[in-house]
C-alpha positions in Angstrom: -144.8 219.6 -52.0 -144.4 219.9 -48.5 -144.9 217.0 -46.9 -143.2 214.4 -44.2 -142.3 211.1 -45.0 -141.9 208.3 -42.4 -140.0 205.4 -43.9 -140.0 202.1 -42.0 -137.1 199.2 -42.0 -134.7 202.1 -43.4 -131.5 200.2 -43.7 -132.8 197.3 -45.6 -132.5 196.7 -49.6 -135.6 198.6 -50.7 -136.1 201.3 -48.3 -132.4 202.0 -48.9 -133.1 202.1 -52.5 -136.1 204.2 -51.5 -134.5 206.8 -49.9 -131.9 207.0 -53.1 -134.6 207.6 -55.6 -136.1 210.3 -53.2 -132.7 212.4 -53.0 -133.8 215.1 -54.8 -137.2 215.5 -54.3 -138.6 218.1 -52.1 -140.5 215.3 -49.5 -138.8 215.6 -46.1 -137.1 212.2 -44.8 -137.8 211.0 -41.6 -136.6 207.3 -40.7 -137.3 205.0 -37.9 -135.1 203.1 -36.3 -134.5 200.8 -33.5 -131.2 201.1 -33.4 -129.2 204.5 -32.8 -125.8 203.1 -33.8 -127.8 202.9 -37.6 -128.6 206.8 -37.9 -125.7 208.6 -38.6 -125.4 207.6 -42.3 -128.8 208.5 -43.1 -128.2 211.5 -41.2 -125.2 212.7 -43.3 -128.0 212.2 -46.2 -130.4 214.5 -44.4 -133.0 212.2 -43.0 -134.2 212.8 -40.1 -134.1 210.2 -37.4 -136.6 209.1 -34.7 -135.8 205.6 -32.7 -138.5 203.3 -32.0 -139.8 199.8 -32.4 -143.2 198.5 -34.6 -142.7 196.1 -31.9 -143.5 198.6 -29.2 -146.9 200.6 -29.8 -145.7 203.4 -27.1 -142.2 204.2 -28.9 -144.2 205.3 -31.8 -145.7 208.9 -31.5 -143.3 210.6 -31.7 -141.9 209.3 -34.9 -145.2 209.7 -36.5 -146.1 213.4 -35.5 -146.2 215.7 -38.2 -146.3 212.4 -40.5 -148.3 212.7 -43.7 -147.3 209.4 -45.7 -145.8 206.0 -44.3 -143.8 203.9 -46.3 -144.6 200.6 -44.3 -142.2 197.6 -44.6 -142.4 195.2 -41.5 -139.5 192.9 -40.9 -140.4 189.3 -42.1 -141.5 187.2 -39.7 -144.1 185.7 -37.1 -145.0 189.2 -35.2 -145.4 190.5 -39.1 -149.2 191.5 -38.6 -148.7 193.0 -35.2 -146.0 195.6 -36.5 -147.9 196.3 -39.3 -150.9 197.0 -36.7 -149.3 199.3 -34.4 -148.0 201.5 -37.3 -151.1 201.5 -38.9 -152.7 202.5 -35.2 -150.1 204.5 -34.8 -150.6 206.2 -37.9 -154.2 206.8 -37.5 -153.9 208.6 -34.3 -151.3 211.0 -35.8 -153.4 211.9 -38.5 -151.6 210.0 -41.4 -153.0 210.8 -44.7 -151.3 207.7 -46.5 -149.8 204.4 -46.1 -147.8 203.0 -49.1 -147.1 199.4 -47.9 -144.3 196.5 -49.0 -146.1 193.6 -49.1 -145.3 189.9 -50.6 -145.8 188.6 -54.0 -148.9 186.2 -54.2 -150.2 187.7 -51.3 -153.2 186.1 -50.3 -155.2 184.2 -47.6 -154.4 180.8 -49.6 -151.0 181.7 -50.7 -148.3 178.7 -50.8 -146.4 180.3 -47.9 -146.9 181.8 -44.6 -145.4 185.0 -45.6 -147.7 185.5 -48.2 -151.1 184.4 -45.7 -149.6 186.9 -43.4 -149.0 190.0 -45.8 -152.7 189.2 -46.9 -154.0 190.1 -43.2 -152.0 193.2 -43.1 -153.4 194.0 -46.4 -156.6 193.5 -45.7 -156.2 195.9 -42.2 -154.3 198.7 -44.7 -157.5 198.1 -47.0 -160.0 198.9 -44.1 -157.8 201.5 -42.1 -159.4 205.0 -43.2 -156.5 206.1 -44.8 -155.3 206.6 -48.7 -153.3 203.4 -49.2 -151.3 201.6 -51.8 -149.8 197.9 -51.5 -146.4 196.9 -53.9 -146.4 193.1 -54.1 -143.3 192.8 -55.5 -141.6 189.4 -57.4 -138.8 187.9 -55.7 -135.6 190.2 -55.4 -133.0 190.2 -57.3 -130.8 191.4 -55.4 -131.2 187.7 -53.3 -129.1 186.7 -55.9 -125.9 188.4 -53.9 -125.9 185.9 -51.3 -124.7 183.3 -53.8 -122.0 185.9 -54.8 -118.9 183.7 -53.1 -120.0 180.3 -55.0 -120.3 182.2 -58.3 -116.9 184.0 -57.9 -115.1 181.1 -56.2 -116.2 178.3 -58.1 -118.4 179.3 -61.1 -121.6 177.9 -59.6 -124.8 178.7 -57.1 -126.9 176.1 -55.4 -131.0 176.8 -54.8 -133.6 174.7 -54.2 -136.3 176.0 -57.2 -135.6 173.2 -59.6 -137.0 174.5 -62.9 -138.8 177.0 -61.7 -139.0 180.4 -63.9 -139.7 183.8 -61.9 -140.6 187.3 -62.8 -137.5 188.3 -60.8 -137.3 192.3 -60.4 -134.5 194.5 -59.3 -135.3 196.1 -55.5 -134.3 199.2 -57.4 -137.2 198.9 -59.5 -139.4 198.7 -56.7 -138.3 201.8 -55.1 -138.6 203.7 -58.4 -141.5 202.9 -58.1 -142.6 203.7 -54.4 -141.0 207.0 -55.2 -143.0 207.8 -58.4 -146.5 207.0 -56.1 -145.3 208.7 -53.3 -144.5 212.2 -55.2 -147.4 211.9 -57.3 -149.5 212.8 -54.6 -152.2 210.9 -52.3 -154.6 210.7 -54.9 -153.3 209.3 -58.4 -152.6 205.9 -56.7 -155.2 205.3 -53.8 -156.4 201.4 -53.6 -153.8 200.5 -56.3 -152.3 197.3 -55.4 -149.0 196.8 -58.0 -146.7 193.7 -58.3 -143.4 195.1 -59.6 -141.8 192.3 -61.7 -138.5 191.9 -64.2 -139.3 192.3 -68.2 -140.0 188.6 -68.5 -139.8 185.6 -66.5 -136.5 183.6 -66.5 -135.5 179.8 -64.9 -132.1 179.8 -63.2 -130.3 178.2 -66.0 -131.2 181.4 -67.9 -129.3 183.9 -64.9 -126.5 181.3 -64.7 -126.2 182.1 -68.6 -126.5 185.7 -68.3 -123.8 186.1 -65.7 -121.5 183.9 -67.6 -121.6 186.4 -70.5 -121.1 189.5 -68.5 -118.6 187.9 -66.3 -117.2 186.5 -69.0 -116.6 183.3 -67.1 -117.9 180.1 -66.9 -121.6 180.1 -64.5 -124.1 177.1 -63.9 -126.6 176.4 -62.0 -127.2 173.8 -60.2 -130.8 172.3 -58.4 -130.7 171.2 -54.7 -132.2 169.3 -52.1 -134.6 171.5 -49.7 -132.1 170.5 -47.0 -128.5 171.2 -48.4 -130.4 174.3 -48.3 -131.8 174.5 -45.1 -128.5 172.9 -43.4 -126.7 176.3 -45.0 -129.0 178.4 -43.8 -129.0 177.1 -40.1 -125.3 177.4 -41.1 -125.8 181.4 -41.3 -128.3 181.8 -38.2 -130.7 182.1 -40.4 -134.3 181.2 -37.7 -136.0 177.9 -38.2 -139.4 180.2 -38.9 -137.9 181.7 -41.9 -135.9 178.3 -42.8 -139.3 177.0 -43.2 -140.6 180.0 -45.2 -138.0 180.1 -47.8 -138.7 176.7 -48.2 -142.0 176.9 -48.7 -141.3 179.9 -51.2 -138.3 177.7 -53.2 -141.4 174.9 -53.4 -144.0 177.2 -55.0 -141.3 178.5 -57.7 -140.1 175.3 -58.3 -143.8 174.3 -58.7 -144.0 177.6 -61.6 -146.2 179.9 -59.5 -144.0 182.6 -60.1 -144.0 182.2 -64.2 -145.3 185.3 -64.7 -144.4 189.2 -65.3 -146.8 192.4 -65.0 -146.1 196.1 -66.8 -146.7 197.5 -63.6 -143.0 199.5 -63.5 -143.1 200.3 -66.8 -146.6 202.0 -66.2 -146.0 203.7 -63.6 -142.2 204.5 -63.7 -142.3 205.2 -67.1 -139.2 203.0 -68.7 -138.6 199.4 -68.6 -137.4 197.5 -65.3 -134.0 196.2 -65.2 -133.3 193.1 -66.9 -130.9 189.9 -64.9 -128.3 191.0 -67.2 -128.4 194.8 -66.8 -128.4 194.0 -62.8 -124.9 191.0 -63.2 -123.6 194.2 -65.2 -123.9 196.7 -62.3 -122.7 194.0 -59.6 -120.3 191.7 -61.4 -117.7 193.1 -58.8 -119.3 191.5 -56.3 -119.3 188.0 -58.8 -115.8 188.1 -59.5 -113.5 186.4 -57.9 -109.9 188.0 -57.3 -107.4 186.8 -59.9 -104.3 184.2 -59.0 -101.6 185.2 -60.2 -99.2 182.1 -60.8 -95.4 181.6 -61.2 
């Protein structure tokens, strides 16, 4: 296979995980960046490194000569569709063969959220573009569950806002074995495939709190809150009001059950079963565990 991959939002948690499950396969790595201070780890990985913004239509040929397939991941947010755009344009003009896109779970023109009604437009352009395409829809992460790490380790607890809800939740690294298993197939096998990688079944919150207690062997619980405790933390972080609002929207539509549901997508395609919430607390519980006090 000699072929040139192109993989968009490099750093982040899936295209990280991306260019794991790739290591030792013979497709060549390129990565684009808008950031040169970012490219000297992937470069000590051998990935090749090309700076430019899906922001900026005219920083993109050169990242996309010689480019057979794009794995297209746009950051989340209003300017979504226009990134997605340019690369597609971009990727048109360089003679592309492929685009394997990261789109949204539920994505759709009357999803719950905004993220989801926007994902559906860049779908729909992928759709139409001319080129072999696949689109992952993938469940919610669960690798979001590291940003409740310090509650969990410092006080045996983690606040969200999705009541009851029970989700499909999948491991990012799931979702990357699977973008790797389409993209080294070949363009064919998988054109106009449109997957949602999930977890093995759907669980609520209570259930993860439970599952974490047992491999952390500590006490965990869960505990429901108020859209804005929520959104007051996340202002907290610097988190934009645009995505405050979208999370929200997301937290609402769980809590509601629209994410109650699992698929056999990564177990068909992949071949093995995806990661369960325990087999995921088991290879981070260092990041759940608080360091012991040792007491006179």
């Amino acid at each position: 296979m000699d072929r040139t991959l192109l993989i968009t939002g490099a750093t982040g948690t899936v295209s990280s995980a991306l260019i794991d499950a790739l290591e030792d396969t013979p497709l060549r790595l390129r990565a684009l960046l808008r950031d040169e201070a970012k490219a000297a780890p992937l470069r000590e990985r051998g990935v090749h490194t090309v700076v430019g913004d899906l922001g900026d239509p005219r920083s993109l040929p050169p990242a996309f000569e010689g480019v057979h397939d794009l794995w297209l991941l746009t950051p989340n947010g209003p300017q979504a569709p226009e990134n997605a755009m340019n690369a597609i344009w971009a990727a048109r003009r360089a003679g592309v063969e492929r685009v394997v896109r990261l789109s949204a779970v539920g994505a759709a023109h009357d999803a719950p959220t905004r993220s989801g009604r926007l994902h559906a437009l860049s779908d729909h352009e992928t759709e139409r573009s001319g080129l072999g395409w696949t689109i992952l829809r993938p469940h919610w992460f669960m690798q979001n569950l590291l940003n409740e790490a310090d509650g969990i380790a410092a006080e045996g607890e983690f606040r969200l806002n999705m009541g009851g809800g029970r989700l499909g939740m999948v491991d990012a690294r799931d979702i990357a074995a699977l973008a790797a298993t389409v993209l080294t197939d070949g363009p064919d096998p998988h054109h106009g495939a449109v997957y949602t990688p999930t977890g093995p079944r759907p669980v609520s919150f209570d259930e993860v709190a439970a599952e974490f207690a047992r491999v952390l062997a500590a006490p965990v619980r869960y505990v429901p809150a108020a859209d804005d405790e929520i959104e007051a933390r996340l202002r907290g972080f610097g988190v934009p009001d645009w995505m405050v609002g979208m999370l929200t929207e997301y937290a609402r539509a769980y809590a509601s059950g629209w994410g109650d549901f699992t698929t056999t997508d990564v177990q068909d395609v992949v071949g093995r079963p995806p990661r369960s919430v325990a087999d995921f607390a088991r290879d981070h519980a260092h990041a759940f565990t608080a360091p012991r006090t040792v007491t006179a």
